[in-house]
Chimera marker file (.cmm) of the C-alpha trace (Angstrom):
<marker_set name="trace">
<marker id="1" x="-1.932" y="-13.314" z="1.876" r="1" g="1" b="0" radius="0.5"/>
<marker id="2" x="0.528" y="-11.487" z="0.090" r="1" g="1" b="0" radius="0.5"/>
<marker id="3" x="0.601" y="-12.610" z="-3.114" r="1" g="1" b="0" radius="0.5"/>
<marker id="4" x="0.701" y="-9.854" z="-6.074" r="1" g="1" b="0" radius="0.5"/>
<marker id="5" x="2.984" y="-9.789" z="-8.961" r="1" g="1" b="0" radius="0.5"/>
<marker id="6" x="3.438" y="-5.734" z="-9.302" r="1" g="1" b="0" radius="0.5"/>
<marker id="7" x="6.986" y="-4.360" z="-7.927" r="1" g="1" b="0" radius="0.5"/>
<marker id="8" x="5.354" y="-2.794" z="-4.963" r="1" g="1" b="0" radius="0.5"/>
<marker id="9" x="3.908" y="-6.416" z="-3.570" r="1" g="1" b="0" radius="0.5"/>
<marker id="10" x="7.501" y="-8.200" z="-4.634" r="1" g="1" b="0" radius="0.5"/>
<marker id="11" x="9.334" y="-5.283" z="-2.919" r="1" g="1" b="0" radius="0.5"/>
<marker id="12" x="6.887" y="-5.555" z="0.243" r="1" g="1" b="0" radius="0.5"/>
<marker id="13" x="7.741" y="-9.151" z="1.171" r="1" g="1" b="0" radius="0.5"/>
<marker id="14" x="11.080" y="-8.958" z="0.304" r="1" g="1" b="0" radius="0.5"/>
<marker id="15" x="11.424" y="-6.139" z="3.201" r="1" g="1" b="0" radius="0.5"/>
<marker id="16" x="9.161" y="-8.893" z="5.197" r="1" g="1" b="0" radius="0.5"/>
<marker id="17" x="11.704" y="-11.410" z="4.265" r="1" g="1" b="0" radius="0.5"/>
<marker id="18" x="14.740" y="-8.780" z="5.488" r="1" g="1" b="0" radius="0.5"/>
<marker id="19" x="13.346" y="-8.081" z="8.713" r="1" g="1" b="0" radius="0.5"/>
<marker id="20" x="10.948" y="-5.173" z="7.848" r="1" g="1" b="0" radius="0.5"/>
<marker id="21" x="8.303" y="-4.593" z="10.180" r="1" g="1" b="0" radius="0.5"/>
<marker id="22" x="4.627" y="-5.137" z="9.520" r="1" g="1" b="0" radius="0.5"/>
<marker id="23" x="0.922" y="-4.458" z="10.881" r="1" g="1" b="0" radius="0.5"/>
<marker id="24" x="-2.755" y="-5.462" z="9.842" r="1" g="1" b="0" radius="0.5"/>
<marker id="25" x="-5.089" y="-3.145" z="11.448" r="1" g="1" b="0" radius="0.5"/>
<marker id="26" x="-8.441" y="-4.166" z="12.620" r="1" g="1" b="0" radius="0.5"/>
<marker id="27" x="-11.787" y="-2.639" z="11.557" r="1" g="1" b="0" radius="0.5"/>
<marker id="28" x="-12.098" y="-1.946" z="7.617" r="1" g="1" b="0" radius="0.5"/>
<marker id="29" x="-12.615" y="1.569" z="5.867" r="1" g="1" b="0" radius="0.5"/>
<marker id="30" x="-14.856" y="2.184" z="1.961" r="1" g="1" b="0" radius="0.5"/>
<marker id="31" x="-12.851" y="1.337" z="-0.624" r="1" g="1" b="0" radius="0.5"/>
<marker id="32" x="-14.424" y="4.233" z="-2.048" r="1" g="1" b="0" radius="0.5"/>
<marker id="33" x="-12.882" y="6.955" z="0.667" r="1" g="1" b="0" radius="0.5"/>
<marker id="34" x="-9.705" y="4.857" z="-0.102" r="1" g="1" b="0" radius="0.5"/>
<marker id="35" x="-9.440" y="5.748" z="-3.449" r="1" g="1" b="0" radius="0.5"/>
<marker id="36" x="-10.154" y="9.241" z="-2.906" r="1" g="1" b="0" radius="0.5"/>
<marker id="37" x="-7.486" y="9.558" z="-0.144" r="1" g="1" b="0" radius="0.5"/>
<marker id="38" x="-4.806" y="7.956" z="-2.023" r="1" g="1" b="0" radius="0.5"/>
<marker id="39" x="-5.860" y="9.603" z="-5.225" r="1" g="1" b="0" radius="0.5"/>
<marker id="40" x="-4.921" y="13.245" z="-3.776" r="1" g="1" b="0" radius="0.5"/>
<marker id="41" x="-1.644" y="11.320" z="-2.546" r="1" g="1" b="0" radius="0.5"/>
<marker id="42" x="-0.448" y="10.473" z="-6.425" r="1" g="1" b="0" radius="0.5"/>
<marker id="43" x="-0.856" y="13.450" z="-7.099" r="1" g="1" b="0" radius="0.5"/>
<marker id="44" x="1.093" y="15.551" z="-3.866" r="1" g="1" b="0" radius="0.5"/>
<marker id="45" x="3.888" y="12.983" z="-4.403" r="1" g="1" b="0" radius="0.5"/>
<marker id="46" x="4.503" y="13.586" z="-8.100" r="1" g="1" b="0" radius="0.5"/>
<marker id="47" x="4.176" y="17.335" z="-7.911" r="1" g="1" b="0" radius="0.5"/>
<marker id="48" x="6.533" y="16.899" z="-4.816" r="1" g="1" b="0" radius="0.5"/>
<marker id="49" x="8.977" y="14.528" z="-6.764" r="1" g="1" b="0" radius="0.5"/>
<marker id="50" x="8.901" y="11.576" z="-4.001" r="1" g="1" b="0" radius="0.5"/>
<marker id="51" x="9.058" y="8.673" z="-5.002" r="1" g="1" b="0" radius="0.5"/>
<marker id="52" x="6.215" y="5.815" z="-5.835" r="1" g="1" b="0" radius="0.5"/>
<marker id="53" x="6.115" y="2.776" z="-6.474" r="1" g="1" b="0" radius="0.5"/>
<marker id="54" x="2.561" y="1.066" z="-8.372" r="1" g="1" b="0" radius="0.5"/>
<marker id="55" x="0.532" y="3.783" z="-6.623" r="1" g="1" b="0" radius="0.5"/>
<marker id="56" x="-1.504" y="4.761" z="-9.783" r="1" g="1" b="0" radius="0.5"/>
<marker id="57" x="-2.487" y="1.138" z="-10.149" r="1" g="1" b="0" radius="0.5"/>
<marker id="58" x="-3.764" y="1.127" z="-6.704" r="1" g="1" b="0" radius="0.5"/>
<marker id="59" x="-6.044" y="3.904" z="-6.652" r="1" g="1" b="0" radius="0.5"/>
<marker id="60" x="-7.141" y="2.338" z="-9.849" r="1" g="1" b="0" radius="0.5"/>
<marker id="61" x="-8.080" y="-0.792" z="-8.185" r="1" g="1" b="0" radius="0.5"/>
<marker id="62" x="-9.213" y="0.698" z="-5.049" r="1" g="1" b="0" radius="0.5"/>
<marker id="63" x="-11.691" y="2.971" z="-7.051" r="1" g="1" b="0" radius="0.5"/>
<marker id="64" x="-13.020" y="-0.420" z="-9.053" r="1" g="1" b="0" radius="0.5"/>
<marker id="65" x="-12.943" y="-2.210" z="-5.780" r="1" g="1" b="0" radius="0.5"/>
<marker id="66" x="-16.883" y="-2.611" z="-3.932" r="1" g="1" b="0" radius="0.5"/>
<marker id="67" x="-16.482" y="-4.229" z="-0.791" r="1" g="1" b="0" radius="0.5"/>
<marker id="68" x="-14.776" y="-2.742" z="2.940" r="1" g="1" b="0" radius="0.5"/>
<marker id="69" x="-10.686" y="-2.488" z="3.122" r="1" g="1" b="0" radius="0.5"/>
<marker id="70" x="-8.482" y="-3.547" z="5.806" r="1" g="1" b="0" radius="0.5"/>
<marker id="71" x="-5.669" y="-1.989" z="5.951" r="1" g="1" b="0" radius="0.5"/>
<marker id="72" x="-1.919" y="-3.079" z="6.451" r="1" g="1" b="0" radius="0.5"/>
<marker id="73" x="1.449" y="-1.873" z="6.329" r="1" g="1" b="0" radius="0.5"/>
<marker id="74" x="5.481" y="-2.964" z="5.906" r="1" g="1" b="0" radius="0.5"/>
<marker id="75" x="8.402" y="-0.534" z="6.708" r="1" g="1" b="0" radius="0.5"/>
<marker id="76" x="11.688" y="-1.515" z="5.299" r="1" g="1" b="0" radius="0.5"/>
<marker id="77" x="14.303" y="-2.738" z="8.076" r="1" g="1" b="0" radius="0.5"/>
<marker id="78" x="15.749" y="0.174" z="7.174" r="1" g="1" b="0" radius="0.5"/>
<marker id="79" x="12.998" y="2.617" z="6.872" r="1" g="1" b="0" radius="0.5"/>
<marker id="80" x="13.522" y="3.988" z="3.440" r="1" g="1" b="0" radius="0.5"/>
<marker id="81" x="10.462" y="2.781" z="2.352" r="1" g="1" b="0" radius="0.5"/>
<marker id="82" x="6.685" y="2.027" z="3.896" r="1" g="1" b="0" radius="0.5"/>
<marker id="83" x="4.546" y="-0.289" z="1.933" r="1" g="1" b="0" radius="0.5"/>
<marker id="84" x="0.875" y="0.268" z="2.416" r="1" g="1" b="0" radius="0.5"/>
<marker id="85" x="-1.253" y="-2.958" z="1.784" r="1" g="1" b="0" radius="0.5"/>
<marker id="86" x="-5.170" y="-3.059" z="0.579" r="1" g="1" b="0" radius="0.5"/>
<marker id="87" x="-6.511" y="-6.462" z="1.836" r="1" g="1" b="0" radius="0.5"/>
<marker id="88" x="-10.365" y="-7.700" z="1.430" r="1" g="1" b="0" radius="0.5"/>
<marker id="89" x="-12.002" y="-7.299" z="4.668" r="1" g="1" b="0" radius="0.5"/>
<marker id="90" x="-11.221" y="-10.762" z="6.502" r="1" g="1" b="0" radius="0.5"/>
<marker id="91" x="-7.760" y="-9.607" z="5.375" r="1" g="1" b="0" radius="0.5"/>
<marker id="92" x="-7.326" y="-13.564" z="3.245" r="1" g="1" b="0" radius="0.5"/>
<marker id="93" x="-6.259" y="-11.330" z="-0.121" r="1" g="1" b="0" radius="0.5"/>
<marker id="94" x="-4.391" y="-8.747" z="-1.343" r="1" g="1" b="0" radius="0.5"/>
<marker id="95" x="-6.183" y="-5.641" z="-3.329" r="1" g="1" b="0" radius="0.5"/>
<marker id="96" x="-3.509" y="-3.961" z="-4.154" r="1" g="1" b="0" radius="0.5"/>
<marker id="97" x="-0.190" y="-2.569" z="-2.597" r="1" g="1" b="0" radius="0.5"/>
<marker id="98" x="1.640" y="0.741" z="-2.873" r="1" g="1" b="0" radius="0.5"/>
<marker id="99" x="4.818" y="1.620" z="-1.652" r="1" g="1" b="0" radius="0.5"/>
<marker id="100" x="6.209" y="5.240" z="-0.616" r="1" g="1" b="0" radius="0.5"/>
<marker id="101" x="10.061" y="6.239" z="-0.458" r="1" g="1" b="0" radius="0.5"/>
<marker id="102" x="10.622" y="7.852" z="2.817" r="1" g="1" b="0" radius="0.5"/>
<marker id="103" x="12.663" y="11.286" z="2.972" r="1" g="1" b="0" radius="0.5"/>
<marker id="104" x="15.626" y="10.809" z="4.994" r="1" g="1" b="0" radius="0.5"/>
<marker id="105" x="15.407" y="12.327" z="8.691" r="1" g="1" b="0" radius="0.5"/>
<link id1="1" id2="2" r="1" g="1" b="0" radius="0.2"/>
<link id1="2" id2="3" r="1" g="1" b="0" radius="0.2"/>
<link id1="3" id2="4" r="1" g="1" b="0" radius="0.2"/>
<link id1="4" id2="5" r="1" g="1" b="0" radius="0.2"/>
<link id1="5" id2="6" r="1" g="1" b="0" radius="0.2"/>
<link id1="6" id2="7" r="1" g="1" b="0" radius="0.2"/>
<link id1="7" id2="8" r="1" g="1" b="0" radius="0.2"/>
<link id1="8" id2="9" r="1" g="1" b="0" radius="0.2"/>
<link id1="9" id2="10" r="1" g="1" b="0" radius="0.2"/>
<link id1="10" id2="11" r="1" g="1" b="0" radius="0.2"/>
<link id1="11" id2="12" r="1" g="1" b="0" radius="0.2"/>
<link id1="12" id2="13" r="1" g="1" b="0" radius="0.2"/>
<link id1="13" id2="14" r="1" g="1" b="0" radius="0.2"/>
<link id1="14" id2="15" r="1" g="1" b="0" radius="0.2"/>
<link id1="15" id2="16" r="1" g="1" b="0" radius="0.2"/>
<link id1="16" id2="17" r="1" g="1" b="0" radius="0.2"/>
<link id1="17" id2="18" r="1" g="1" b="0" radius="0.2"/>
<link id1="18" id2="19" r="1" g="1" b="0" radius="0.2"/>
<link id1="19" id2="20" r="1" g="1" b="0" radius="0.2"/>
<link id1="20" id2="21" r="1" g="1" b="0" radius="0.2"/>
<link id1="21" id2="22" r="1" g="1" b="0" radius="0.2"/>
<link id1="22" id2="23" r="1" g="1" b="0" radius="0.2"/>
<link id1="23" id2="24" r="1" g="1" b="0" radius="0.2"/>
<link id1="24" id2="25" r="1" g="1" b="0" radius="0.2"/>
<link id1="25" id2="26" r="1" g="1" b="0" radius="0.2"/>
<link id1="26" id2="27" r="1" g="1" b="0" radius="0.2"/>
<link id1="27" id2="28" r="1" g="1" b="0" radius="0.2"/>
<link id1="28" id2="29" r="1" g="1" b="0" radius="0.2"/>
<link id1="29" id2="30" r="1" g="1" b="0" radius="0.2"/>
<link id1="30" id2="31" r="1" g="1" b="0" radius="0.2"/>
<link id1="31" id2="32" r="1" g="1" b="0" radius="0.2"/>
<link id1="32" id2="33" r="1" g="1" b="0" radius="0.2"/>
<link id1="33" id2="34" r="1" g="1" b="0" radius="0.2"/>
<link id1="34" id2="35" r="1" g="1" b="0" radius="0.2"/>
<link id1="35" id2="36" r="1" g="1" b="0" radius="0.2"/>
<link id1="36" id2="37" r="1" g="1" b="0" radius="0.2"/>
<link id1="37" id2="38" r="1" g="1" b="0" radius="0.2"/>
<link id1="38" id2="39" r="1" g="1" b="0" radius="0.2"/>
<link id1="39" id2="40" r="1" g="1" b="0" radius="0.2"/>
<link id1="40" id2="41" r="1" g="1" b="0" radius="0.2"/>
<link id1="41" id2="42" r="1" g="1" b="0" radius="0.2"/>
<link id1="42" id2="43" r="1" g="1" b="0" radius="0.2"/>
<link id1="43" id2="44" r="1" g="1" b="0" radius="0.2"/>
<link id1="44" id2="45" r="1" g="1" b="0" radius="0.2"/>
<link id1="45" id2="46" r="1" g="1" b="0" radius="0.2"/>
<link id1="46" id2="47" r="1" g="1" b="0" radius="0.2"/>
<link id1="47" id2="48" r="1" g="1" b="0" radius="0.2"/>
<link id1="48" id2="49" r="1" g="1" b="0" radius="0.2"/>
<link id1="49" id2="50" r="1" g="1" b="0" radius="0.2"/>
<link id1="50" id2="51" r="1" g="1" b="0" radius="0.2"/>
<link id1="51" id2="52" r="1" g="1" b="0" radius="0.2"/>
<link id1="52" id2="53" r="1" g="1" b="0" radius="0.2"/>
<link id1="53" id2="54" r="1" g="1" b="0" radius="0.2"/>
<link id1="54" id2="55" r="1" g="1" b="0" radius="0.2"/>
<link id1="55" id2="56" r="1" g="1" b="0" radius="0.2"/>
<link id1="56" id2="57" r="1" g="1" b="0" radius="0.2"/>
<link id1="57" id2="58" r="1" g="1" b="0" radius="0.2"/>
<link id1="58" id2="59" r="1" g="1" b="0" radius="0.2"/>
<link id1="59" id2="60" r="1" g="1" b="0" radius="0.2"/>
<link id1="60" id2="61" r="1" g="1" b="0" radius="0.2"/>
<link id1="61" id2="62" r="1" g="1" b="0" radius="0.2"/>
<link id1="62" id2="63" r="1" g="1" b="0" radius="0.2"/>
<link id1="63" id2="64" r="1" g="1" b="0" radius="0.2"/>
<link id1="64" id2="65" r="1" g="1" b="0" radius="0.2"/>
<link id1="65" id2="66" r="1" g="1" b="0" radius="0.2"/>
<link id1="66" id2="67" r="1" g="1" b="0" radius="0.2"/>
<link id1="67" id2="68" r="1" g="1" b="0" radius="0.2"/>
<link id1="68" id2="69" r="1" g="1" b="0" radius="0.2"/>
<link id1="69" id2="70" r="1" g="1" b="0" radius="0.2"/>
<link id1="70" id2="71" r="1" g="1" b="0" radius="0.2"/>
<link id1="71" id2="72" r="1" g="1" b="0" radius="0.2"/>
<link id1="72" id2="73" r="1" g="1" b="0" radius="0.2"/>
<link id1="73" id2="74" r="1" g="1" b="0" radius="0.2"/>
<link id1="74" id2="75" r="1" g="1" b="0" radius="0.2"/>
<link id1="75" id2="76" r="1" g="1" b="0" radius="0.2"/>
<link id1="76" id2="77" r="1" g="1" b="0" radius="0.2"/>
<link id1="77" id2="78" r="1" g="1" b="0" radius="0.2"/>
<link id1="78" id2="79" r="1" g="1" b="0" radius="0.2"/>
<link id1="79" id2="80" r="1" g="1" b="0" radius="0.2"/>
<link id1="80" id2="81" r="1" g="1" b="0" radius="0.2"/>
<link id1="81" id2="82" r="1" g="1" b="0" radius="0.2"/>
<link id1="82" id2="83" r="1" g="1" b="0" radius="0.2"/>
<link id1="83" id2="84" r="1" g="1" b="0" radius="0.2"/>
<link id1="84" id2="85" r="1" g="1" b="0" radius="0.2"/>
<link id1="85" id2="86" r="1" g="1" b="0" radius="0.2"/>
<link id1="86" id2="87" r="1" g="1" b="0" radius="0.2"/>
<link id1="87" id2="88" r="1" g="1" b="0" radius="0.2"/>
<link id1="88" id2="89" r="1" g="1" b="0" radius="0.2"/>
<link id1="89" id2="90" r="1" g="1" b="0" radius="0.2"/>
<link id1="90" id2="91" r="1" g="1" b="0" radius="0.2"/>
<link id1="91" id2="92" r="1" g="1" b="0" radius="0.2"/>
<link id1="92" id2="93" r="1" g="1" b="0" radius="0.2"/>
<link id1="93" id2="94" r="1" g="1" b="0" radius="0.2"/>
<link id1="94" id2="95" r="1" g="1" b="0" radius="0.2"/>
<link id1="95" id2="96" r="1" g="1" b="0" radius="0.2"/>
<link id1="96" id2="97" r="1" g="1" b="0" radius="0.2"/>
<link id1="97" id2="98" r="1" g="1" b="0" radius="0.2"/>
<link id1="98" id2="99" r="1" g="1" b="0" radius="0.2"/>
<link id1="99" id2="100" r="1" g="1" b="0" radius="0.2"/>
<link id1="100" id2="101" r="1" g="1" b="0" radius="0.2"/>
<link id1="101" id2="102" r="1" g="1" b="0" radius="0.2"/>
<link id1="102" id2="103" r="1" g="1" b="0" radius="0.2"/>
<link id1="103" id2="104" r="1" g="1" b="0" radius="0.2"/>
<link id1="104" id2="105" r="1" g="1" b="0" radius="0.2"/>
</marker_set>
């Protein structure tokens, strides 16, 4: 399922592979409102400095993308990073991944 050569997708099942937790949500959301959402994200995170990895290219591919999302997710072990994942609806492919750093508590 995850298979994507992009450093978000590598970086996503390597924290798999370290004992990073993961979920796949049921139910599926427009690929469309996706795009949208995590367009106005690219652009809070870069005017807020945090850091990104191959979010661009996902809203990119999420705007191209015609058919219903499922969504899933992967937090680092050590929750410095979240990994969001765009899967086709049945959830049998990756779409595209994105990764977030998260600001230390």
């Amino acid at each position: 399922m995850l298979v994507g050569s992009d450093e978000a997708s590598v970086a996503a099942l390597v924290a798999l592979r370290c004992g990073g937790s993961y979920v796949v949500w049921d139910g599926t959301t427009s690929a469309e409102s996706l795009a949208l959402v995590y367009g106005r994200r690219l652009r809070l995170t870069r005017r807020r400095g945090i850091e990104t990895t191959n979010l661009d290219r996902s809203v990119e591919l999420l705007g191209r993308h015609q058919q219903p999302v499922r969504l899933g997710q992967i937090r680092t072990a050590d929750g410095s990073w979240t990994f969001m994942l765009f899967l086709t609806d049945d959830g049998s492919r990756l779409i595209a991944c994105t990764g977030v750093r998260r600001a230390q508590v």
